[in-house]
C-alpha positions in Angstrom: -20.3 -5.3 17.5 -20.0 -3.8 14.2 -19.9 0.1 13.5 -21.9 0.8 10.1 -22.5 3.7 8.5 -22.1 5.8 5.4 -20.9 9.7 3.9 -20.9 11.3 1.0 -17.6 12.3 -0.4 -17.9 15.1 -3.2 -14.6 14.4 -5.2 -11.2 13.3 -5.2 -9.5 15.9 -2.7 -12.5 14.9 0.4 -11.6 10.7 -0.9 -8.2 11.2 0.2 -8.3 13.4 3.3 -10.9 11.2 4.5 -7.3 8.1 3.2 -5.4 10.7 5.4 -7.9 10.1 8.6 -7.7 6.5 8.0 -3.9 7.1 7.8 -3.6 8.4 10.7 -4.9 5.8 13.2 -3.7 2.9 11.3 -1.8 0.3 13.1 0.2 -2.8 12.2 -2.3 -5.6 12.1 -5.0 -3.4 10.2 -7.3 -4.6 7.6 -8.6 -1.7 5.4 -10.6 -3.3 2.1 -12.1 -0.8 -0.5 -14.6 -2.0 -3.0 -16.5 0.1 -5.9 -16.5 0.1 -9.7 -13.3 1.0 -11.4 -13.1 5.1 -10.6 -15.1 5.1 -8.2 -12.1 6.8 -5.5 -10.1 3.5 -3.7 -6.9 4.3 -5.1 -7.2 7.9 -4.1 -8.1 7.0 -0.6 -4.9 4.8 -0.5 -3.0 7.1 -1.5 -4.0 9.7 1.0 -3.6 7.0 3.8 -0.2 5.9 2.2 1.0 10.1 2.0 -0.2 10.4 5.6 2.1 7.8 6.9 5.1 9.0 5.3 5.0 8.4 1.5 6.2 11.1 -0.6 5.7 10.5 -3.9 2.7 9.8 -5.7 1.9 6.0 -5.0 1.0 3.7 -8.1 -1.8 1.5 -8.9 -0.7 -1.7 -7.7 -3.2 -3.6 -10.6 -0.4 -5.0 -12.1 2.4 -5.6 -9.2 -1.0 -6.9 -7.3 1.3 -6.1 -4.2 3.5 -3.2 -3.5 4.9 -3.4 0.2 6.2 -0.1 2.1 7.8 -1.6 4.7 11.2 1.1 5.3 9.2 4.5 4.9 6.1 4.8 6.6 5.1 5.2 10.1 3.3 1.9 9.8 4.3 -0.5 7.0 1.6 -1.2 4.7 1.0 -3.7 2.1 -1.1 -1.8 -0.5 -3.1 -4.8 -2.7 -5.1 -4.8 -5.5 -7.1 -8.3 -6.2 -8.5 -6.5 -9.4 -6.9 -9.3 -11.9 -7.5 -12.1 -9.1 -10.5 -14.6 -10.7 -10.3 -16.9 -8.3 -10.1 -16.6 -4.1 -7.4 -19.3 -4.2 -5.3 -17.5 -6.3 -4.9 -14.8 -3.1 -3.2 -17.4 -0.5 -0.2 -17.7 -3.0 0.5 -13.8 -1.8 0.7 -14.6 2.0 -1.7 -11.3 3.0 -2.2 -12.6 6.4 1.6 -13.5 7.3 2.1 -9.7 6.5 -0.2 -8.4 9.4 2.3 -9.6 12.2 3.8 -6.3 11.8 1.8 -4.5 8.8 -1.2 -3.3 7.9 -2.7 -3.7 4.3 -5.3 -1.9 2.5 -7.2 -4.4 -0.1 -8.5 -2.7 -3.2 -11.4 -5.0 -4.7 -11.5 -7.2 -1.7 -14.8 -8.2 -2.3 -12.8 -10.8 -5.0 -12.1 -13.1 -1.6 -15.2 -13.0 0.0 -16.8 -10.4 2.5 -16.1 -12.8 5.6 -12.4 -13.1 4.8 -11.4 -10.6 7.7 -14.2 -10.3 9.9 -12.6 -6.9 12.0 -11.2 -5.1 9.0 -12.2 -1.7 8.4 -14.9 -2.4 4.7 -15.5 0.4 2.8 -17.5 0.0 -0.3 -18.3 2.8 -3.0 -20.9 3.9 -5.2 -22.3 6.8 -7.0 -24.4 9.1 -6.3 -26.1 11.6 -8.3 -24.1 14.5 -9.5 -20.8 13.2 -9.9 -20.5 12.1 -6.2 -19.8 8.9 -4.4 -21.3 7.5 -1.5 -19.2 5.4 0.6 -20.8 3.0 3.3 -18.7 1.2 5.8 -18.3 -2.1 8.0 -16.3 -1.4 10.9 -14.9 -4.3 13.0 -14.6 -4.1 16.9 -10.7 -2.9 16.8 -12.1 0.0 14.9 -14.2 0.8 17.7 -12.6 3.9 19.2 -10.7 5.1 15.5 -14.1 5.0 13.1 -15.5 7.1 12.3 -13.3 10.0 12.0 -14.2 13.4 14.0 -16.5 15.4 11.6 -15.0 17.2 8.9 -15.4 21.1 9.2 
């Protein structure tokens, strides 16, 4: 069964606490995708999950690297991937995403580029704006996500 649901988030500092809950129950084998129109926050939510595992410095755009893999210093490695400049789904196989969840997780900006079906129990969150300056931010969660989404309510 899927979990489905949605939040607002009122800026950049609530996007990546909310990367930082995310962070913190990641586990190898995870599937985090993040789709939205260019600003609209999945970046910053990486790099709140990537700073809550371990990373200390400020973790680049991976637009033009496509991949950057933190495999030696985070709690969980993580392949953080951005399918931005990706035209076609085929392209994607070339970067062996699914050999890298034996013992990683990934988070997949613009995943939507491979299809929505691609990883059926992957953790989908999508955003849009809302009115104000705000963003909305809906998810899909698959049944591995069961007991670690949503997060306990923010105070």
């Amino acid at each position: 069964m899927t979990n489905t649901g949605a939040i607002a988030l009122a800026g950049p500092a609530e996007t990546a606490a909310l990367g930082a809950a995310i962070g913190a129950v990641l586990q190898p084998g995870d599937v985090v995708t993040l789709d939205g129109s260019l600003g609209a926050g999945k970046t910053t939510l990486a790099r709140g999950l990537l700073a809550a595992l371990g990373l200390e410095e400020d973790a680049p755009s991976p637009s033009f690297p496509i991949v950057i893999a933190y495999e030696d210093e985070l709690r969980v490695p993580v392949w953080h991937v951005d399918l931005y400049r990706i035209e076609d789904a085929g392209e994607a196989e070339e970067l062996g995403l699914d050999d890298a969840l034996v013992d990683s997780a990934l988070v997949i900006e613009w995943a939507g580029r491979l299809g929505s079906d691609r990883w059926p129990d992957a953790l989908a969150l999508s955003f849009s704006d809302t009115p104000g300056g705000g963003r909305r931010l809906t998810w899909q969660a698959g049944p591995s996500w069961e007991r670690r989404w949503p997060p306990a309510p923010r105070s």
